[in-house]
N, C-alpha and C positions, 0 to 999 in steps of 0.2 A: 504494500500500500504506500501510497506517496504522502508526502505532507500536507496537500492542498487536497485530496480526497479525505484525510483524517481531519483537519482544518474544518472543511463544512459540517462532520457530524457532533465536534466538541461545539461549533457555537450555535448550533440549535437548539438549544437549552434542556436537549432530552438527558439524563442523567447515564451518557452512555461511558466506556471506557476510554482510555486512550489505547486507539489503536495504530499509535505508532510505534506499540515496541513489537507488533505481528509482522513478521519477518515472511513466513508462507504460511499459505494457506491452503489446504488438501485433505482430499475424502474422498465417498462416495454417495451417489445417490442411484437408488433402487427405484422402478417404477413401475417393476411386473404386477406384483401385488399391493395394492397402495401406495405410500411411499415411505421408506427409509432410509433416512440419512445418520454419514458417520461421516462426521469433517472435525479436520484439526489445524488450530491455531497456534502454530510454532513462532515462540516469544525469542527476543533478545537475553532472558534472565527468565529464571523461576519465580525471582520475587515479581517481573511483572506479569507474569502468566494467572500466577496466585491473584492479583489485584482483578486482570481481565475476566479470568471467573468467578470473581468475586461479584463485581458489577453484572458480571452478563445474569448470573442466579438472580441479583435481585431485580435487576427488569422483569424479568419470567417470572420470578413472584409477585411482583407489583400487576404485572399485565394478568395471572391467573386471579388475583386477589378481586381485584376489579371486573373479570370479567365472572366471576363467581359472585359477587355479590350485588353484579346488574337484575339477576334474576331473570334473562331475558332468553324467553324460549331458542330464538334465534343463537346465540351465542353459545347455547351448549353444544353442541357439536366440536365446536371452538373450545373450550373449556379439555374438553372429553381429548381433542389432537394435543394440547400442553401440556396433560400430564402425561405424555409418554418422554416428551421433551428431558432428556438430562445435560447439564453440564458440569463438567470435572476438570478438575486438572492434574498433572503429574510431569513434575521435574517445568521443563519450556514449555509444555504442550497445553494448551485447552482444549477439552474434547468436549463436542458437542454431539449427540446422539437422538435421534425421536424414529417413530414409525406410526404411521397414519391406517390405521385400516381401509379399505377401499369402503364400506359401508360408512363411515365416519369424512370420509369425503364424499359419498351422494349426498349426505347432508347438510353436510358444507355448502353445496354446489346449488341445492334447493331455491 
């Protein structure tokens, strides 16, 4: 990622990470059966990988929190695809992981 790409997501005032110390980024994405993703965020340093998963967890908890307590028929399906959602880290990496079921995306798609 470049400076001027990380640049625009720090001053949108969304509470995201700095993702200038993400050095590559790589995975996979499945899309025989629904979809499942496994991508990783390799850091400059552990201690900022640790911070990047740190912030990415609490977006995802803030975004499920909220979308759990809209109460809104629509947004379950939505609710239902985040908690498959993990993120981790270990050593540089942050791993991010989720799997969507195909019925969980007709609903989606409704």
């Amino acid at each position: 990622m470049t400076p001027s790409m990380t640049s625009g997501l720090q001053s949108s005032g969304m509470p995201l990470p700095d993702f200038s110390s993400v050095k590559l980024i790589f995975g996979s994405l499945d899309v025989n059966s629904g979809v499942d993703l496994i991508a990783f965020l390799r850091n400059d340093s552990a201690e900022h990988a640790k911070v990047v998963a740190a912030r990415l967890n609490g977006l995802l908890d803030m975004v499920r929190g909220f979308l759990t307590a809209s109460n809104d028929p629509k947004t379950a399906p939505l609710v239902g695809a985040l908690k498959t959602v993990s993120i981790t880290q270990s050593d540089i990496d942050v791993k991010l992981t989720g799997s969507v079921p195909p019925e969980v995306i007709t609903q989606l798609l409704k």
